[in-house]
DRENFIKE-882747 format. One record per residue (C-alpha): residue in three letters; chain; x, y, z. Coordinates in steps of 0.2 Angstrom, whole numbers, plus 5000, padded with zeros to 4 digits. Example, Ala and Ser with C-alpha at 12.3 -4.5 7.8 and 13.67 -1.06 7.14 Angstrom:
<rs>
ala A 5062 4978 5039 .
ser A 5068 4995 5036 .
</rs>
This chain:
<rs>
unk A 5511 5692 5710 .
unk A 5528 5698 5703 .
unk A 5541 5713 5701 .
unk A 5549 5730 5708 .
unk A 5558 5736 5722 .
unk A 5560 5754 5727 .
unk A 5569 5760 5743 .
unk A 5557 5772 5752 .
unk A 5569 5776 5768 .
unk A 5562 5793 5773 .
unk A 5542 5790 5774 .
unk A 5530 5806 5771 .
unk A 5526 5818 5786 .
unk A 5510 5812 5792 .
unk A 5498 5826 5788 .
unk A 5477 5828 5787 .
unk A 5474 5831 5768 .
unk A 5459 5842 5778 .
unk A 5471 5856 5778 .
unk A 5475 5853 5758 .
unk A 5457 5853 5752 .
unk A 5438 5853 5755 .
unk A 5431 5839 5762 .
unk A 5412 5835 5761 .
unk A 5401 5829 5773 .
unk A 5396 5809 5764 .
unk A 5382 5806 5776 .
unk A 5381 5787 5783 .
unk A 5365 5780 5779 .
unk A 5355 5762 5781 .
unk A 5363 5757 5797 .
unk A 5350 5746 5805 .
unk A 5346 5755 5824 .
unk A 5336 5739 5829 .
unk A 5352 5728 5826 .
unk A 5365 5728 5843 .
unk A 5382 5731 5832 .
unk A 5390 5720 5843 .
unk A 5380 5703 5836 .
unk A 5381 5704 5821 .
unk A 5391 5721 5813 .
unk A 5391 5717 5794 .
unk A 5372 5716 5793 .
unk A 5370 5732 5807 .
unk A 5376 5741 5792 .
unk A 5372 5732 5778 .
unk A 5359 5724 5781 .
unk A 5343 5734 5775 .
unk A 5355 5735 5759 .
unk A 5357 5717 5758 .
unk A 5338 5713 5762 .
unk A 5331 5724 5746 .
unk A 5344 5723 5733 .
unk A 5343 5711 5719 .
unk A 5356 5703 5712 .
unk A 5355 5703 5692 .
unk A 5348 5690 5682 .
unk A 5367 5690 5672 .
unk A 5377 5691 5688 .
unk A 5383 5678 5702 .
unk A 5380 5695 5717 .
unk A 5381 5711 5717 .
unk A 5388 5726 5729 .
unk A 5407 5729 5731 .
unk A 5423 5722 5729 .
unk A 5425 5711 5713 .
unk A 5407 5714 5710 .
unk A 5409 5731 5707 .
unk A 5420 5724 5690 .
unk A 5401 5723 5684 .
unk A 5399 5743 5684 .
unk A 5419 5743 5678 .
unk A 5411 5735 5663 .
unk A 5399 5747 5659 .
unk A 5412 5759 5659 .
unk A 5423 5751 5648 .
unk A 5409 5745 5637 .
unk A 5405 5764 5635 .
unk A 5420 5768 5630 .
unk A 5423 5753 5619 .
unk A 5407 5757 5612 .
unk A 5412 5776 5606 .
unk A 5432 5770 5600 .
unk A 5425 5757 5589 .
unk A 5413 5768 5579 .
unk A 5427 5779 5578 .
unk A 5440 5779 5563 .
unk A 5457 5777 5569 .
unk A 5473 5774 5562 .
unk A 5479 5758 5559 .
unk A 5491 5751 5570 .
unk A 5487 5763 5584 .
unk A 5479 5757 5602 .
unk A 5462 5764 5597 .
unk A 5463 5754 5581 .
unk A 5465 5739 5588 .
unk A 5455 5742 5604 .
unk A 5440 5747 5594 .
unk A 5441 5733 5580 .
unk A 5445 5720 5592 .
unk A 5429 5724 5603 .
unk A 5420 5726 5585 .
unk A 5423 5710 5579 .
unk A 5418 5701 5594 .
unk A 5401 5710 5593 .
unk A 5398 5704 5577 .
unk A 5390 5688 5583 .
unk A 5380 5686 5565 .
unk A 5398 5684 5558 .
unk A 5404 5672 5574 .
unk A 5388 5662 5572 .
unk A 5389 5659 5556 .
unk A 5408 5652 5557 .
unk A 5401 5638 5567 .
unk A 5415 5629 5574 .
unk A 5426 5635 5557 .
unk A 5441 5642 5568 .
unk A 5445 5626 5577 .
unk A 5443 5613 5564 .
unk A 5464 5615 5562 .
unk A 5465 5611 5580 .
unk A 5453 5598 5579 .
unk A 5461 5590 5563 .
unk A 5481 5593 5571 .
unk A 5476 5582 5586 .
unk A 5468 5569 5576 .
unk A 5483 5567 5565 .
unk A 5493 5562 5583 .
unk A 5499 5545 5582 .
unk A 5513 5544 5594 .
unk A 5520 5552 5611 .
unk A 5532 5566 5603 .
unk A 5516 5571 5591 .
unk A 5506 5573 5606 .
unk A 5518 5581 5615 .
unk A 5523 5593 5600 .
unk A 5506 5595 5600 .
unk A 5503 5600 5616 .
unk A 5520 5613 5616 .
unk A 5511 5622 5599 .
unk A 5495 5627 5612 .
unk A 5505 5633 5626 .
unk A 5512 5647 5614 .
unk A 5495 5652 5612 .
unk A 5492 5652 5632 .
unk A 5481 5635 5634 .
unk A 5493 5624 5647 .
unk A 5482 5608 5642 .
unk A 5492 5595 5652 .
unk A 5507 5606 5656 .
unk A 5508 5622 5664 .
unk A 5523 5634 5659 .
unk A 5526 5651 5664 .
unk A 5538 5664 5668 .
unk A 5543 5676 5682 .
unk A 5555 5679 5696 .
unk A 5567 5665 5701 .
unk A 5560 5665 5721 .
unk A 5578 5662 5727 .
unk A 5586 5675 5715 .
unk A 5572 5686 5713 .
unk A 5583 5700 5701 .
unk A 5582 5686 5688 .
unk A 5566 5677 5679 .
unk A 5567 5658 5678 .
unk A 5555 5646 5668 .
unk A 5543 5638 5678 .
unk A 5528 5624 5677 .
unk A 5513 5620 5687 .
unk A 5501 5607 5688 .
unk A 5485 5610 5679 .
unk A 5476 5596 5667 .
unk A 5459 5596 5676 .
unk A 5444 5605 5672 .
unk A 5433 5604 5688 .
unk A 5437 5621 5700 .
unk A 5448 5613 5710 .
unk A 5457 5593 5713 .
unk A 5443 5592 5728 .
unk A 5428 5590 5717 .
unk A 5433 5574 5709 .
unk A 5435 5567 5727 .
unk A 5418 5575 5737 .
unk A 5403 5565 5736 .
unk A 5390 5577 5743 .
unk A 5375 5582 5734 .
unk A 5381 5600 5726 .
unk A 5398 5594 5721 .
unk A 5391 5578 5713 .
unk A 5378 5590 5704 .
unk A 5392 5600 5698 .
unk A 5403 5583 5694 .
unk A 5388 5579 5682 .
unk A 5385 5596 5673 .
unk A 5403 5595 5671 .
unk A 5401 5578 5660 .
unk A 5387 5584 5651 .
unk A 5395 5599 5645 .
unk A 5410 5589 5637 .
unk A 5397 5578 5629 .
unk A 5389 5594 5623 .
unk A 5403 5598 5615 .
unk A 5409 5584 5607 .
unk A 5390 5582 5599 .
unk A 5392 5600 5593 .
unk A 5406 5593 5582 .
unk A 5398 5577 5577 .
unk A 5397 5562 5590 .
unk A 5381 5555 5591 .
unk A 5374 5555 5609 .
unk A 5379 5537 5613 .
unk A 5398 5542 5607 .
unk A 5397 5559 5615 .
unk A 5395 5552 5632 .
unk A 5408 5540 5631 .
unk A 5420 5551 5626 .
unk A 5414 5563 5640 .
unk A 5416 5550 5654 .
unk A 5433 5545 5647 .
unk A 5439 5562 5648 .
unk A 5435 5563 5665 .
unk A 5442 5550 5670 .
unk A 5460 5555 5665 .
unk A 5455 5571 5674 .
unk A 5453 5560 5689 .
unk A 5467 5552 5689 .
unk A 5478 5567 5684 .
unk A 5469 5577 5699 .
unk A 5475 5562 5711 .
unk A 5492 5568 5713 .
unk A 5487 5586 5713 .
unk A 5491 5598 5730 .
unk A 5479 5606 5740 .
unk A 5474 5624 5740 .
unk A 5482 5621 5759 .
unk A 5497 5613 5753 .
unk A 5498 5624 5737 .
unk A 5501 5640 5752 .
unk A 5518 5630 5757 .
unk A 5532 5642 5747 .
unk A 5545 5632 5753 .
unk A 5539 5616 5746 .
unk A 5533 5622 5729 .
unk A 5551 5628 5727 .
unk A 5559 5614 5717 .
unk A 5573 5623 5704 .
unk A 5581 5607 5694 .
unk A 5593 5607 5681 .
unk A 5585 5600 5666 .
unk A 5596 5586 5663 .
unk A 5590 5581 5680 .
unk A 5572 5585 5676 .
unk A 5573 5577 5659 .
unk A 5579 5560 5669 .
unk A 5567 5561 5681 .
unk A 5552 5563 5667 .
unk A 5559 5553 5653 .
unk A 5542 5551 5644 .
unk A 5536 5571 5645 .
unk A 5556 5572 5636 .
unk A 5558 5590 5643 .
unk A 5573 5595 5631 .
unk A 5563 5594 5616 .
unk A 5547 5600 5621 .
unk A 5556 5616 5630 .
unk A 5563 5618 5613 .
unk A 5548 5616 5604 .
unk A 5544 5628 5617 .
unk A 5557 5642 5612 .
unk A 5565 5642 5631 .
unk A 5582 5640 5630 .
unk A 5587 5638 5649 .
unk A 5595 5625 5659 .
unk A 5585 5625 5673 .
unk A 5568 5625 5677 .
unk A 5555 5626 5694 .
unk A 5544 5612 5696 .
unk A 5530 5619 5708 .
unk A 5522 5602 5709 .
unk A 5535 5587 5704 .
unk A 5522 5574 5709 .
unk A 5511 5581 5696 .
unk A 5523 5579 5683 .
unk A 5530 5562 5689 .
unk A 5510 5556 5686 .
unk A 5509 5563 5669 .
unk A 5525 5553 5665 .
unk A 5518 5538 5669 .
unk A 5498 5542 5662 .
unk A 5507 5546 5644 .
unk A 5514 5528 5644 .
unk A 5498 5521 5651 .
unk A 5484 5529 5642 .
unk A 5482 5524 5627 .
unk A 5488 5539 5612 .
unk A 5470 5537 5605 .
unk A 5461 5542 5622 .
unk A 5473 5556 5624 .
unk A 5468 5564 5609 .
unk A 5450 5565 5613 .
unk A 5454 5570 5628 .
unk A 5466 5584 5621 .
unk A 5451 5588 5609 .
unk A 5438 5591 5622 .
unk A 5452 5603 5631 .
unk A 5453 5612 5616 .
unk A 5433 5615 5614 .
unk A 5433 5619 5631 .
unk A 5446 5633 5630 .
unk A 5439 5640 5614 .
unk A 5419 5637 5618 .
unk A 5416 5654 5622 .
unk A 5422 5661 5608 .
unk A 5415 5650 5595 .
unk A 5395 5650 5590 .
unk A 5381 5651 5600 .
unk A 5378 5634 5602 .
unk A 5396 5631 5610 .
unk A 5393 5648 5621 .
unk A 5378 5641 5629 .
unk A 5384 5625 5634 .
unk A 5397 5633 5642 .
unk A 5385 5645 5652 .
unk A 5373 5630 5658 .
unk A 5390 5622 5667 .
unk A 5394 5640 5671 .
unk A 5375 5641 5677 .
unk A 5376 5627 5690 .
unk A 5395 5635 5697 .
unk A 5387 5649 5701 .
unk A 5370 5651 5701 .
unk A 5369 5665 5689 .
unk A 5355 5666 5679 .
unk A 5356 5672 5662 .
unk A 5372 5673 5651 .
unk A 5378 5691 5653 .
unk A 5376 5703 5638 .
unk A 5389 5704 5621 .
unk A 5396 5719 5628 .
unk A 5398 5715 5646 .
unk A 5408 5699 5637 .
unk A 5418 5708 5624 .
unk A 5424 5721 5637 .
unk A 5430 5709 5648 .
unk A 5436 5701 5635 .
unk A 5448 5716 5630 .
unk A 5452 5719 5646 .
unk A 5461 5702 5644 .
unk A 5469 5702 5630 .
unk A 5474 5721 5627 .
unk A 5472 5725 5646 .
unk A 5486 5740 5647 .
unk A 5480 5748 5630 .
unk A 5461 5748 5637 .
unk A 5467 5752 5653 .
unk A 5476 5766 5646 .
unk A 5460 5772 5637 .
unk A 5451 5770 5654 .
unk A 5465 5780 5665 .
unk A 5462 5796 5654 .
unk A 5442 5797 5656 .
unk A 5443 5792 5675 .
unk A 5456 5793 5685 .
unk A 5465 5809 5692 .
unk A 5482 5812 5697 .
unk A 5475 5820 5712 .
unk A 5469 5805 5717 .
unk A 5484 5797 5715 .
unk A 5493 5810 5725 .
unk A 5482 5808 5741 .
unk A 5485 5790 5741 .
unk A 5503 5790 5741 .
unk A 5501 5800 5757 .
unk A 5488 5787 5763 .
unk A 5500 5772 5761 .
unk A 5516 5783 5768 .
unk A 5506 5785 5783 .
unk A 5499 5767 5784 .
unk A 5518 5762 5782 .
unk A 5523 5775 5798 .
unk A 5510 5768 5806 .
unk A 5515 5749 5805 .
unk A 5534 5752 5809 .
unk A 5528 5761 5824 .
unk A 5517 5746 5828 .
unk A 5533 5735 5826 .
unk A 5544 5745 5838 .
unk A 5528 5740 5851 .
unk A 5528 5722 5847 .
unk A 5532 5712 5866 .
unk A 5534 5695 5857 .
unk A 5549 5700 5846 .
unk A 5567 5702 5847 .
unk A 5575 5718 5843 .
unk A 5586 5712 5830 .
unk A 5570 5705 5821 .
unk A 5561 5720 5823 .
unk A 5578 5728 5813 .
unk A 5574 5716 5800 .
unk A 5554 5718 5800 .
unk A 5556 5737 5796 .
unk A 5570 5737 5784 .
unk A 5560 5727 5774 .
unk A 5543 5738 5778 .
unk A 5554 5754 5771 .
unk A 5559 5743 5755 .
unk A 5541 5740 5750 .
unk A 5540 5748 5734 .
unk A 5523 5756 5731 .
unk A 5511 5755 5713 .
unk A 5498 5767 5710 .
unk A 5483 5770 5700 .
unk A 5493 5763 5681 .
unk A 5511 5758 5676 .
unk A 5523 5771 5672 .
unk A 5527 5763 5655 .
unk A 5513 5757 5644 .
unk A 5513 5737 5638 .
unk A 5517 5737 5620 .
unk A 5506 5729 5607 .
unk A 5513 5731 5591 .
unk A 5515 5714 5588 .
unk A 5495 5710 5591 .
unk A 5486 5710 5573 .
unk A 5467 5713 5573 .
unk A 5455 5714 5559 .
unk A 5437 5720 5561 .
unk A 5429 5704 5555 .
unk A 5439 5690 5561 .
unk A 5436 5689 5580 .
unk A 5445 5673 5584 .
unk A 5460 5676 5575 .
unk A 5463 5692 5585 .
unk A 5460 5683 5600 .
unk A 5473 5670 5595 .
unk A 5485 5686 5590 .
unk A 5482 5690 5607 .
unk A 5487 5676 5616 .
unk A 5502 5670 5605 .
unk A 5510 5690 5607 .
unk A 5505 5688 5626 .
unk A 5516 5672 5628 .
unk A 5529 5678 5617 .
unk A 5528 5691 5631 .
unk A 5532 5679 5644 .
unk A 5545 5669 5634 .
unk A 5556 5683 5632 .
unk A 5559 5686 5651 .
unk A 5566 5668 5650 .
unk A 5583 5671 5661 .
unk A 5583 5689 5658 .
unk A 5582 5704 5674 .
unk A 5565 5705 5681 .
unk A 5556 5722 5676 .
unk A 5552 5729 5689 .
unk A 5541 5743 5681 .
unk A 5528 5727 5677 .
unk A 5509 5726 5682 .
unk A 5501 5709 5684 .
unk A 5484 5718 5686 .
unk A 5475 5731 5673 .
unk A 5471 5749 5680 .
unk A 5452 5746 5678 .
unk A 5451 5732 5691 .
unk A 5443 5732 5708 .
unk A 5458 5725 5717 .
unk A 5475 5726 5725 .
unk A 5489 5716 5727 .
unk A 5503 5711 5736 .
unk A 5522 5704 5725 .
unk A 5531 5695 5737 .
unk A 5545 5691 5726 .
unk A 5547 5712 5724 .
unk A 5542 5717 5739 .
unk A 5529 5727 5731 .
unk A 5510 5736 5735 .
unk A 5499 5738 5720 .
unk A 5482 5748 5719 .
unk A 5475 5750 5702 .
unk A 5465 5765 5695 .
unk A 5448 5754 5697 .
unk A 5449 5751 5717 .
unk A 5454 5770 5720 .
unk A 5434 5774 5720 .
unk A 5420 5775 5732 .
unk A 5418 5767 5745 .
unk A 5435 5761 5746 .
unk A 5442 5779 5743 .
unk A 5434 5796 5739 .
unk A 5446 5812 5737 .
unk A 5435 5822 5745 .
unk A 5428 5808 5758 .
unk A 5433 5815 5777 .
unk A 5448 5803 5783 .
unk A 5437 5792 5794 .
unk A 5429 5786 5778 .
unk A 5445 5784 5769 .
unk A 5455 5773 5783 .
unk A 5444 5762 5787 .
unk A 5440 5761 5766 .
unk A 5457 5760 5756 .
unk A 5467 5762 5774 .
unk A 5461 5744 5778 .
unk A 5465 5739 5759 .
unk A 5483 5746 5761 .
unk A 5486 5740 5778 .
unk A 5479 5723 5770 .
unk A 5492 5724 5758 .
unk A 5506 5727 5767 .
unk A 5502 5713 5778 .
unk A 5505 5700 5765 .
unk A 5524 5706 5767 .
unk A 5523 5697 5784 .
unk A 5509 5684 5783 .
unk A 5514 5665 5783 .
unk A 5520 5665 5767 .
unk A 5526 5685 5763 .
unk A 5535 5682 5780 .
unk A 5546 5671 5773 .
unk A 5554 5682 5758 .
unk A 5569 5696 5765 .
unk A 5565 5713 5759 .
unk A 5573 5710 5742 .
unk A 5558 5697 5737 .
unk A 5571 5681 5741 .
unk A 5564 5668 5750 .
unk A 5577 5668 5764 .
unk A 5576 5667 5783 .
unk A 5578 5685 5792 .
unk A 5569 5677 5807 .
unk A 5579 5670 5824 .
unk A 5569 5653 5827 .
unk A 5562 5661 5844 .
unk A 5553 5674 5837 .
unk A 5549 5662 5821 .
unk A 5540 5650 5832 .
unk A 5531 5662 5842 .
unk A 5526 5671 5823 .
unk A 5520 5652 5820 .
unk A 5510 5652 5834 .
unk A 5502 5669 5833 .
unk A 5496 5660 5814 .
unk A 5488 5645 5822 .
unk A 5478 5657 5833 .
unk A 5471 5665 5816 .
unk A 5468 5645 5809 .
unk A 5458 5639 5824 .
unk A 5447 5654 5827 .
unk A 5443 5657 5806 .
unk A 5438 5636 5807 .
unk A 5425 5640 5820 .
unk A 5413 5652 5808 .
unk A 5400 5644 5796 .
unk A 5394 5649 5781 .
unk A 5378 5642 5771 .
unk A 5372 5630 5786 .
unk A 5386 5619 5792 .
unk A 5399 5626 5781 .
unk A 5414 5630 5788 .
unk A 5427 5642 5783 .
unk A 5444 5633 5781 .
unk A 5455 5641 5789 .
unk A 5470 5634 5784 .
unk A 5467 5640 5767 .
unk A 5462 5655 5771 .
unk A 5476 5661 5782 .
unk A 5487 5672 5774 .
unk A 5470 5684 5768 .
unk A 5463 5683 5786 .
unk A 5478 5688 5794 .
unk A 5481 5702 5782 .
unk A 5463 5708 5787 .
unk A 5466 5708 5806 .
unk A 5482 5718 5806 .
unk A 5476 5728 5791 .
unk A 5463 5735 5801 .
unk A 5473 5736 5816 .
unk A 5488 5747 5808 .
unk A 5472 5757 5796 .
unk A 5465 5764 5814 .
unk A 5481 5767 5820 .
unk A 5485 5780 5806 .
unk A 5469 5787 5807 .
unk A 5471 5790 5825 .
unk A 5486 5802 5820 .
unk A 5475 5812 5811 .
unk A 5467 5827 5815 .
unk A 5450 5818 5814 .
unk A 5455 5805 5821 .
unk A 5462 5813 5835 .
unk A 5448 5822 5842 .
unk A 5430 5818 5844 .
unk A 5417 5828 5833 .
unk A 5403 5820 5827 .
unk A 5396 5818 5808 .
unk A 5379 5817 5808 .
unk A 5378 5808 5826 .
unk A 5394 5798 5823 .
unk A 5411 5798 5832 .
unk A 5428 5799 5820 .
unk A 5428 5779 5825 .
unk A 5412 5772 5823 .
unk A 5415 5781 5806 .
unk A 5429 5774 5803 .
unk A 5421 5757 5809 .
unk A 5406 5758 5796 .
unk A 5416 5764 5781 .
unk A 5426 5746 5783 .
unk A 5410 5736 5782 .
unk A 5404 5747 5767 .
unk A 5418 5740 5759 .
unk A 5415 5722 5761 .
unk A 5397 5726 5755 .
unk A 5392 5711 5743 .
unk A 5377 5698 5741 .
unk A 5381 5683 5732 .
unk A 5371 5667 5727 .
unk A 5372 5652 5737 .
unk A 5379 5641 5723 .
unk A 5393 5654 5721 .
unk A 5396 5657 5741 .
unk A 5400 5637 5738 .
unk A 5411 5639 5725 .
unk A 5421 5653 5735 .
unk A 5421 5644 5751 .
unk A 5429 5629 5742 .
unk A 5439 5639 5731 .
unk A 5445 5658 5735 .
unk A 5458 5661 5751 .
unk A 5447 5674 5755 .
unk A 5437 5673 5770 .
unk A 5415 5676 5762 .
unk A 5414 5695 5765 .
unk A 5402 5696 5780 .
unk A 5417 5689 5791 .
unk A 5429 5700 5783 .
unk A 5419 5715 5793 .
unk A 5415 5703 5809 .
unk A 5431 5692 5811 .
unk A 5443 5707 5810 .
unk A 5434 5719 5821 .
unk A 5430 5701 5835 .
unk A 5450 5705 5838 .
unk A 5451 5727 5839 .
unk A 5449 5731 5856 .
unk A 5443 5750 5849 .
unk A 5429 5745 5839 .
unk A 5424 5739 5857 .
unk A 5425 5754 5863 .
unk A 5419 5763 5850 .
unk A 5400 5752 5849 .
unk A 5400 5747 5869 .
unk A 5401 5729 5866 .
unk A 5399 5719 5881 .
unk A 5401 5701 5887 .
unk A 5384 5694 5879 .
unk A 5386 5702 5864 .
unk A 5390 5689 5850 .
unk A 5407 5696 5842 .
unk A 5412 5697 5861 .
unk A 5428 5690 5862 .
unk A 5436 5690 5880 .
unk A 5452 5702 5877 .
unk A 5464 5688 5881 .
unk A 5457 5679 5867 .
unk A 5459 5694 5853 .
unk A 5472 5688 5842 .
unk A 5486 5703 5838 .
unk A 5500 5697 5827 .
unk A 5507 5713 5821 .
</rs>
């Protein structure tokens, strides 16, 4: 979530890419007839899909959205696959694509190393005697990109967005989230207890006898515990304003005598006199638990953080006592195969240089083109909607549009390639390149240490399945690897296409003015551009969303939180709302021929719950209801479409039916 601004003043003409090329007919197939769409519309089009697909055994669901990263693999595997069998020069992207991918297949070599890559580490933290070792210690692994008990990164100073400022978060836990070492139902203490025996898994991979291995395992824990007591919420984490804290380090270094930030921020390489704490009362515990917890538990502590962020790369025995924790998570069955790992694996540590690889093979500018009309029309669409808004002021409306025509728009892959020059990789030395990796990564980072933003950055690779909104830029991203079907096909009609990557983009632009994008002016400050009456009723029109997401259940008596969820939620309902409005100023959209027995709008209608089509297992539905500020996929077709009056109209839905909400209770924000 960072970088760019580009001025788009004059948006495209609107204009049906019908009259630019030849569309095909995709016929719409497995809609359930004996369903009414009006109860239930997620399984009236996906449910004979959802009732006979399998989930693989190496997979947590299967279907759409970040599930269709599994296929993503394949295709990177494939052509990871062919570049590492290839001779290339050395020093080129190939090279060190291919050998890096190469040398984490070799698992004979991997296994045979044991744990031999991390007995340094190992030995470092058992040479810690003091509070500055330990904390020298700590600085060393955050230059390779492992925060242990502090989290430092860089990006956009949020109240001077032009400039990158350091800043730190809280972090030091290792359960999912602060909640699980406070829940006492049956699947969190279940999760609570693998989690235990997988430290003391690894602490008897390096030598502890059982007895020991435990101890040590409960004792780590237990600092996690404590550290987790004075972590924020996921809710309270959403609060931009409160997670603003810019101190000057003198002050910071007062504050935190024991953490003594000076030196460590030297040891660091960050020369800056300022810093943002995200979470002070995080930091203001850790100065007290360094003094209070003794040096000696620290240091297993620090060691069973260091075989926990290295486990998967290490030997087989380490890799699978990672995957039974990862087992009970989230329910997936079998560890997924060496190359689904590896490419992943590149994909994280070379991202741009695969990504670049992956572009050429896959992606084609023609694409790229029709969705720059997509997102010009979507963004003509929601000024119009702005200009209709009754609930706000004409000089916030002003504002609200000023910042709509400053939203700068990323498509498909950056204009300028990451460089990786600096990453070394060897064909036989699999952990090393992995550490290269990291250590060029966050000398990446520290070099934008109170320096411009770049604005040309990515925080995403092109192969992912995703999108993303940069508040501090004021900017839209799509990558190469969400620009596919269902979410967007070139030749698709435009029905298909709106209610697919038009509901994405009209998503996306949504986070500019959800609870917290609403917040930042149109050059990524956070800064008021709201009057307070208009504000309020903004606040209000956000409650509405809280309220009615709390009501729907997931897994039983599971509820959705709605709190945490918001900012997603909200971006779904006017999404969708400003996706159908740009359609409707189509040529398709405008009239009313029908595509093997569909209208334009029940098209469009059944092409947004294609792209939410995804099965998961129970124990990871879990993990995302307590985790991701997504809402499960099934009520990101039906809550959305409970609050468009067209899609009403479009299926006949009555009072009776069960996604009938009365129309005064159909919540429009934008």
């Amino acid at each position: 979530m960072k970088n760019s601004l580009i001025l788009f003043i004059a948006f495209l003409s609107l204009t049906s890419c019908s009259k630019h090329q030849e569309k095909k007919n995709i016929t719409i197939t497995g809609i359930d007839s004996t369903l009414r769409p009006g109860d239930d519309f997620f399984r009236y089009v996906n449910g004979k899909w959802y009732d006979s697909v399998q989930i693989p055994a190496s997979q947590a669901g299967v279907g759409v959205y970040m599930f269709m990263n599994y296929p993503q693999r394949m295709r990177l595997q494939g052509i990871l696959d062919s570049i590492s069998q290839s001779k290339n020069q050395a020093g080129t992207i190939a090279q060190k694509v291919g050998d890096f991918y190469a040398s984490g297949m070799d698992t004979v070599t991997i296994d045979k190393r044991g744990y031999t890559p991390i007995k340094p580490l190992l030995a470092k933290i058992e040479a810690i005697n003091d509070l500055p070792s330990l904390m020298n210690f700590v600085a060393n692994e955050v230059k390779v990109n492992n925060s242990s008990i502090i989290g430092f990164g860089v990006s956009p100073d949020e109240k001077n967005s032009s400039m990158n400022i350091a800043q730190i978060y809280q972090t030091g836990i290792g359960l999912p989230d602060r909640d699980y070492y406070f829940k006492s139902d049956s699947s969190t203490v279940a999760i609570q207890k693998s989690y235990k025996k997988y430290l003391a898994t690894l602490f008897q991979q390096i030598g502890s006898n059982a007895k020991e291995a435990e101890k040590n395992a409960n004792l780590v824990y237990d600092i996690d515990k404590q550290l987790a007591v004075s972590h924020k919420t996921k809710v309270e984490l959403r609060d931009v304003q409160a997670n603003y804290n810019k101190m000057a380090l003198a002050a910071l270094a007062k504050r935190n005598p024991n953490i003594d930030w000076a030196t460590f921020l030297n040891n660091l390489g960050a020369k800056t006199d300022s810093i943002n704490v995200g979470q002070p009362a995080y930091y203001d515990a850790l100065n007290k638990l360094l003094k209070t917890i003794p040096i000696n538990n620290w240091k297993i502590y620090l060691k069973a953080n260091s075989l926990e962020r290295y486990a998967d790369d290490l030997s087989k025995p380490f890799v699978d006592a990672s995957f039974e924790y990862t087992k009970v998570l989230s329910g997936q069955a079998v560890q997924k195969s060496r190359g689904e790992k590896m490419a992943n694996t590149v994909d994280t540590y070379l991202g741009e240089a695969l990504g670049e690889l992956y572009v050429k093979k896959y992606f084609s500018e023609d694409a790229k083109k029709r969705m720059l009309i997509l997102v010009n029309n979507l963004q003509k669409a929601y000024a119009k909607r702005i200009d209709k808004l009754e609930w706000m002021s004409p000089v916030t409306k002003q504002k609200a549009k000023e910042k709509l025509a400053a939203i700068t728009k990323k498509i498909g892959y950056p204009d300028k390639w990451r460089d990786y020059s600096n990453v070394h990789v060897a064909r036989n030395t699999y952990f090393e390149n992995m550490v290269s990796a990291a250590t060029a990564a966050y000398q990446f980072q520290l070099a934008k240490v109170g320096k411009p933003v770049d604005k040309s950055e990515w925080f995403t690779t092109p192969p992912t399945v995703t999108a993303y909104n940069n508040p501090t830029a004021n900017e839209i991203v799509f990558p190469a690897g969400i620009l596919q079907p269902p979410y967007f096909d070139n030749n698709a009609d435009d029905a298909l296409n709106y209610g697919g990557i038009g509901m994405v983009i009209g998503h996306e632009i949504t986070h500019t003015f959800d609870d917290q994008g609403a917040q930042y002016d149109k050059n990524g400050n956070l800064k008021n551009w709201w009057t307070k009456e208009d504000y309020a009723q903004f606040k209000s029109r956000i409650q509405q969303v809280i309220n009615l997401y709390n009501t729907y259940t997931v897994l039983g008596d599971l509820h959705i939180n709605g709190a945490m969820t918001v900012g997603e939620n909200t971006a779904d309902i006017a999404g969708l709302a400003v996706a159908y409005d740009a359609f409707k100023m189509t040529e398709q959209g405008k009239g009313n021929t029908k595509i093997d027995g569909y209208t334009p709008d029940q098209r469009f209608f059944i092409s947004l719950a294609k792209i939410w089509r995804v099965k998961m297992k129970d124990e990871f539905l879990r993990l995302w209801i307590n985790n991701n500020p997504h809402s499960p996929p099934n009520w990101r077709v039906n809550g959305p479409l409970m609050n468009t009056t067209p899609f009403y109209e479009a299926f006949n839905l009555k009072p009776g039916d069960k996604m009938f909400l009365p129309e005064k209770d159909r919540i429009t924000i934008w």
